[in-house]
C-alpha positions as CSV (number, residue, x, y, z in Angstrom):
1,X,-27.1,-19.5,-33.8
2,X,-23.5,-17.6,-34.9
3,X,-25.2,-14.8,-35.5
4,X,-26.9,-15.0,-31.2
5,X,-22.9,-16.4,-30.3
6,X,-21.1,-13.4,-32.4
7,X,-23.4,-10.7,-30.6
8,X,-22.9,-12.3,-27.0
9,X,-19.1,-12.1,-27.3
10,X,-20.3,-8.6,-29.4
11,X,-21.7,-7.2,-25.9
12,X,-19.4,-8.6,-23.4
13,X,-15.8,-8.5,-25.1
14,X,-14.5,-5.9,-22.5
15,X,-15.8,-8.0,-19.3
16,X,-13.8,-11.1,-21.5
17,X,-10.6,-8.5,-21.6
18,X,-10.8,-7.3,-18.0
19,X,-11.1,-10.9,-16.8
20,X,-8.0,-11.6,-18.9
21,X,-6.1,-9.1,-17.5
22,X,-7.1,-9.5,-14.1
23,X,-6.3,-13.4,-14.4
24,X,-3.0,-11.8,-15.7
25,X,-2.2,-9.1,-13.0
26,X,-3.2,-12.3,-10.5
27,X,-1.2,-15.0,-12.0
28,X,2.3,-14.1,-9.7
29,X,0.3,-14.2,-7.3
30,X,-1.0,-17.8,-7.6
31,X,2.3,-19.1,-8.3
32,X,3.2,-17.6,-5.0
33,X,0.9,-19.1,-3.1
34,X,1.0,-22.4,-4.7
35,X,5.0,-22.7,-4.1
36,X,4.1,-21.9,-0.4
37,X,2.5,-25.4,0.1
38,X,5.9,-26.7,-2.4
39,X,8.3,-29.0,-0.7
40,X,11.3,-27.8,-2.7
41,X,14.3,-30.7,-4.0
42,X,16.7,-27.9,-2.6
43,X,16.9,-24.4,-1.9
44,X,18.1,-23.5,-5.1
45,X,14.7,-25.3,-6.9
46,X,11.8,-23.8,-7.8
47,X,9.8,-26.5,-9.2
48,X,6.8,-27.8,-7.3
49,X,8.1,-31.4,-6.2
50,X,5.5,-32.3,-3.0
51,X,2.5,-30.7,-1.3
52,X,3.0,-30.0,2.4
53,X,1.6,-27.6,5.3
54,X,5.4,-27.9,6.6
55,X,6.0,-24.3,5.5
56,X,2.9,-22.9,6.9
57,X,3.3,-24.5,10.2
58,X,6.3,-23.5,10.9
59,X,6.7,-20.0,8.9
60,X,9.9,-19.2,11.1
61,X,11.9,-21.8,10.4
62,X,14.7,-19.2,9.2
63,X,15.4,-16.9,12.4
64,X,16.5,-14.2,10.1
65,X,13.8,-14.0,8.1
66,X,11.4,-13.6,10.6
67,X,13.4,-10.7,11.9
68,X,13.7,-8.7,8.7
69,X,9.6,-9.3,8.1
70,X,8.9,-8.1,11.9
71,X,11.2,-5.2,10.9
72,X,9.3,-4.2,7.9
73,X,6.3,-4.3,9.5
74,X,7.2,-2.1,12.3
75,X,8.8,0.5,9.9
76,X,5.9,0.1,7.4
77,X,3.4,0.9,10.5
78,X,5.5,4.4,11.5
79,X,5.7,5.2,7.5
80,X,2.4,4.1,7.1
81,X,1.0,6.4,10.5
82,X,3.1,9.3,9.7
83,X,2.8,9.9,6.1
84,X,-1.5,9.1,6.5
85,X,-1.7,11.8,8.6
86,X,0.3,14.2,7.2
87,X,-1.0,13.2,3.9
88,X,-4.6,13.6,4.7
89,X,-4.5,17.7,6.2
90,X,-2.0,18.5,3.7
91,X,-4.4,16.8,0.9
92,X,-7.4,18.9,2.6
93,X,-6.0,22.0,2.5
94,X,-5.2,21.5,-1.2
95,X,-8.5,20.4,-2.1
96,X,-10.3,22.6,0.5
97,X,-8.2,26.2,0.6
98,X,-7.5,28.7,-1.6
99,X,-3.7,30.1,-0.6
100,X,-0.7,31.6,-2.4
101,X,1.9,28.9,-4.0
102,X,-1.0,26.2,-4.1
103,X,0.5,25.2,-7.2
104,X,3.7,24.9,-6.8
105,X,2.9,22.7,-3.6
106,X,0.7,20.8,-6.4
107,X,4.0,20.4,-8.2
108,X,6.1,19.8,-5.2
109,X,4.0,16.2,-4.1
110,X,4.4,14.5,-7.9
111,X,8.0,15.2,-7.6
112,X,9.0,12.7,-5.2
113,X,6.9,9.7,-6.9
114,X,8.0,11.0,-10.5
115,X,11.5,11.1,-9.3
116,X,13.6,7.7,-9.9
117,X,14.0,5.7,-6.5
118,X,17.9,5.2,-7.3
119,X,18.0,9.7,-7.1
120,X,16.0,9.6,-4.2
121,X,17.7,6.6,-2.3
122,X,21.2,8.5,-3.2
123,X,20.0,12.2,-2.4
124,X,18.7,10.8,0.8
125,X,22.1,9.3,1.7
126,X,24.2,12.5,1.0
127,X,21.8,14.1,2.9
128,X,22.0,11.7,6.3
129,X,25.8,11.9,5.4
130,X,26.1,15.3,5.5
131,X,24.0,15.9,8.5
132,X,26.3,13.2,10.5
133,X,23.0,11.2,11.1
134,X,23.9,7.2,11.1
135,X,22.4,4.8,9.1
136,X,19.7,2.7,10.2
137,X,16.1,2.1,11.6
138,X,14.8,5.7,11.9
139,X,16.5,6.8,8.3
140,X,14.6,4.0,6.9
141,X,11.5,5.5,8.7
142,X,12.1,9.0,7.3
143,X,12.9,7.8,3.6
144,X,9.4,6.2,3.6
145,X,7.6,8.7,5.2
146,X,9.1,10.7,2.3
147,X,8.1,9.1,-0.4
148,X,4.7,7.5,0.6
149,X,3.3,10.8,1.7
150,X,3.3,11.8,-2.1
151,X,0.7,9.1,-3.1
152,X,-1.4,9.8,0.5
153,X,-2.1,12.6,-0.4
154,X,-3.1,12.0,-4.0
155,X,-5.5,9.1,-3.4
156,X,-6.5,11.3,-0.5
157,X,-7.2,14.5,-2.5
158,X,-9.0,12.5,-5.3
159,X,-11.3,11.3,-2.7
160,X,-12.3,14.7,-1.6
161,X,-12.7,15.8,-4.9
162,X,-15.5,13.3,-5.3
163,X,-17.5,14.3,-2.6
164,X,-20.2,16.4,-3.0
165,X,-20.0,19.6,-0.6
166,X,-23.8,20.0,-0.4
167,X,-24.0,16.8,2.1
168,X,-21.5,19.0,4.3
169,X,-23.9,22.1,3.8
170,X,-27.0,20.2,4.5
171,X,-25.5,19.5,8.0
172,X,-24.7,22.7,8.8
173,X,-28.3,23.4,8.1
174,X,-29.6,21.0,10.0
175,X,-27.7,23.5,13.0
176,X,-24.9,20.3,13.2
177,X,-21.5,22.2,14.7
178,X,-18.4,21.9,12.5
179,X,-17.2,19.1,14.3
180,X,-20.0,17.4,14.1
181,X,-19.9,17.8,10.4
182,X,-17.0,16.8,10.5
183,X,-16.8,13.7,12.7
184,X,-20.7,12.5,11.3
185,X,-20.3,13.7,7.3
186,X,-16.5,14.8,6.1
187,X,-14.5,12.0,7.6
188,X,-16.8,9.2,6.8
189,X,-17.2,10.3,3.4
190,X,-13.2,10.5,2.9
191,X,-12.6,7.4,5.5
192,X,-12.5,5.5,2.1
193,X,-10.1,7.2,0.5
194,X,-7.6,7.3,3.7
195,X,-7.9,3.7,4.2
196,X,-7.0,3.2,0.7
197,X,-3.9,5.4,1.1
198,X,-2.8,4.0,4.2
199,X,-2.4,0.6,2.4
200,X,-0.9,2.1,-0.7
201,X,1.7,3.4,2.2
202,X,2.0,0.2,3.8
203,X,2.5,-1.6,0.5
204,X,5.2,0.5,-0.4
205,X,6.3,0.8,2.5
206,X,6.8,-3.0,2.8
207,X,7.8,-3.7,-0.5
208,X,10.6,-1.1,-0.9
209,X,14.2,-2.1,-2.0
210,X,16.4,0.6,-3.3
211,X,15.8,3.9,-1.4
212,X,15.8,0.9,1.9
213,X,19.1,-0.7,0.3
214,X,20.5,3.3,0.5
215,X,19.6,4.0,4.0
216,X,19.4,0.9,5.8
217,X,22.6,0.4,6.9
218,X,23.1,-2.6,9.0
219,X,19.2,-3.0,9.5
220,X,17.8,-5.8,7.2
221,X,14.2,-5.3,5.9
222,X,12.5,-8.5,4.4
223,X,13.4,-7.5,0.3
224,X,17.0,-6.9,1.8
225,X,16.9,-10.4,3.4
226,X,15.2,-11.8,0.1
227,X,17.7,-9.9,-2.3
228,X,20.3,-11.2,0.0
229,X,19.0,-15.2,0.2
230,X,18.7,-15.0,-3.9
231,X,22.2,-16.0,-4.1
232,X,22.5,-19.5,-1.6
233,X,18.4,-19.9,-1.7
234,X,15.2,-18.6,-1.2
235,X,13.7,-20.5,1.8
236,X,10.4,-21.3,0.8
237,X,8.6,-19.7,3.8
238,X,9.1,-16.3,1.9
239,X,6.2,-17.3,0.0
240,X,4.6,-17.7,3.0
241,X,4.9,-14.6,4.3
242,X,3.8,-13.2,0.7
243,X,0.5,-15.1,0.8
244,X,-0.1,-14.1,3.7
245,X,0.4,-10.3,2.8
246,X,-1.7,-10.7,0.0
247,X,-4.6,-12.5,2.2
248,X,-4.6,-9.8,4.4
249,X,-4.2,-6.8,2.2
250,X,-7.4,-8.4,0.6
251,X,-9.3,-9.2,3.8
252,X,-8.9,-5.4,5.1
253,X,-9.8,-4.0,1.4
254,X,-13.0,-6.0,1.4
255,X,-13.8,-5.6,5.0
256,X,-13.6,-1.5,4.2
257,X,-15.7,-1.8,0.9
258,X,-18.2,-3.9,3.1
259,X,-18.6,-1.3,6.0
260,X,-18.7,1.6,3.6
261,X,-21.7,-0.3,1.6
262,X,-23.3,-0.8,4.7
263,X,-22.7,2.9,5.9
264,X,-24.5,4.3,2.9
265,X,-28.2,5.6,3.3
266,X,-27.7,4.9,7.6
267,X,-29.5,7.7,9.1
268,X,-27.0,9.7,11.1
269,X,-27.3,10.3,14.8
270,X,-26.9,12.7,17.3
């Protein structure tokens, strides 16, 4: 009977270890969530006192966070557009062409997410300084687009170097145009990979602080307004708005790995 227990843990210790770690990378999370059903004793507690909806019915009770989160989200959708789209030709003609100074463009997009955000928030502020360009919304845009399109295109150009090229070939073969490849047999096989990217952007996006803190100027983003509340009290709608986050982060990565499963083996169409 030890012998049977012993060689069952034997054979699935590193499902046991991935489970732990999971339950460890997760654990934040449920705290989160849990505190966003917590009737605090006072802004400045963090113990769970009472259960209540109160929080989740009313999600704006603080005007000004409501703001900040509607500004993240609408500078996290430009950053998120512009750096998936620039990210995705610029990561096919890496994986795709053969040109002079490929490697040094290789070099040139780890720089930016190698590079500590404190340089980069400071660089990018001497350089809107310099250029007489104020402070605000759109430098926030261009400071993300900056540093997410170094992670689009890598999660884009792993994608592509994945798929196999002979599904592409096969098309052609089949007399399909190189549109048609493209729009029936390239994109679908990368869509994965851009989606994927496109949230990587958004999360980052969202979540940024310190190159945000740099460039903001009087525009408040929802870790500005959070950094800010630390000090007379975190409402406890913020973990509202960070379940909520989470939920739908999952929701879209599932509902892409759903369609994708589903899209394998269907017989293409003319």
């Amino acid at each position: 009977m030890v012998s049977r227990v012993l060689r069952w843990l034997a054979d699935r210790w590193v499902v046991g270890v991935a489970l732990l770690v999971l339950g460890y990378l997760l654990l934040p999370v449920a705290v989160v969530a849990a505190l966003s059903f917590n009737r605090p004793a006072s802004r400045l507690s963090y113990d769970f006192q009472e259960f209540t909806l109160d929080n989740w019915r009313n999600p704006c009770a603080s005007v000004e966070m409501c703001d900040a989160v509607v500004r993240s989200v609408q500078i996290g959708f430009l950053a998120t557009v512009a750096a998936t789209a620039l990210g995705t030709l610029m990561a096919f003609a890496l994986a795709r062409h053969q040109f002079r100074g490929r490697a040094t463009v290789d070099v040139l997009i780890f720089l930016p997410m190698a590079t500590p955000e404190l340089v980069m928030g400071t660089s990018l502020l001497a350089l809107f300084v310099s250029a007489g360009v104020p402070q605000g919304f759109w430098t926030v845009v261009v400071a993300h687009v900056m540093f997410c399109l170094s992670f689009v295109v890598v999660t884009v150009k792993a994608r592509l170097a994945g798929m196999d090229r002979r599904l592409e070939e096969a098309a052609m073969d089949l007399y399909a145009s190189e549109w048609q490849t493209f729009r029936r047999v390239t994109l679908p096989l990368a869509l994965p990979g851009i989606v994927a990217a496109a949230l990587l952007a958004f999360s980052l996006s969202f979540d940024d602080f310190i190159v945000t803190n740099f460039n903001a100027g009087t525009t408040v983003t929802f870790p500005m307004y959070v950094w800010g509340a630390a000090q007379r009290g975190i409402p406890p709608q913020v973990n509202v708005v960070g379940t909520a986050m989470f939920a739908i982060a999952l929701l879209l990565v599932l509902s892409t790995t759903v369609r994708s499963s589903r899209s394998v083996g269907r017989p293409l169409s003319g």
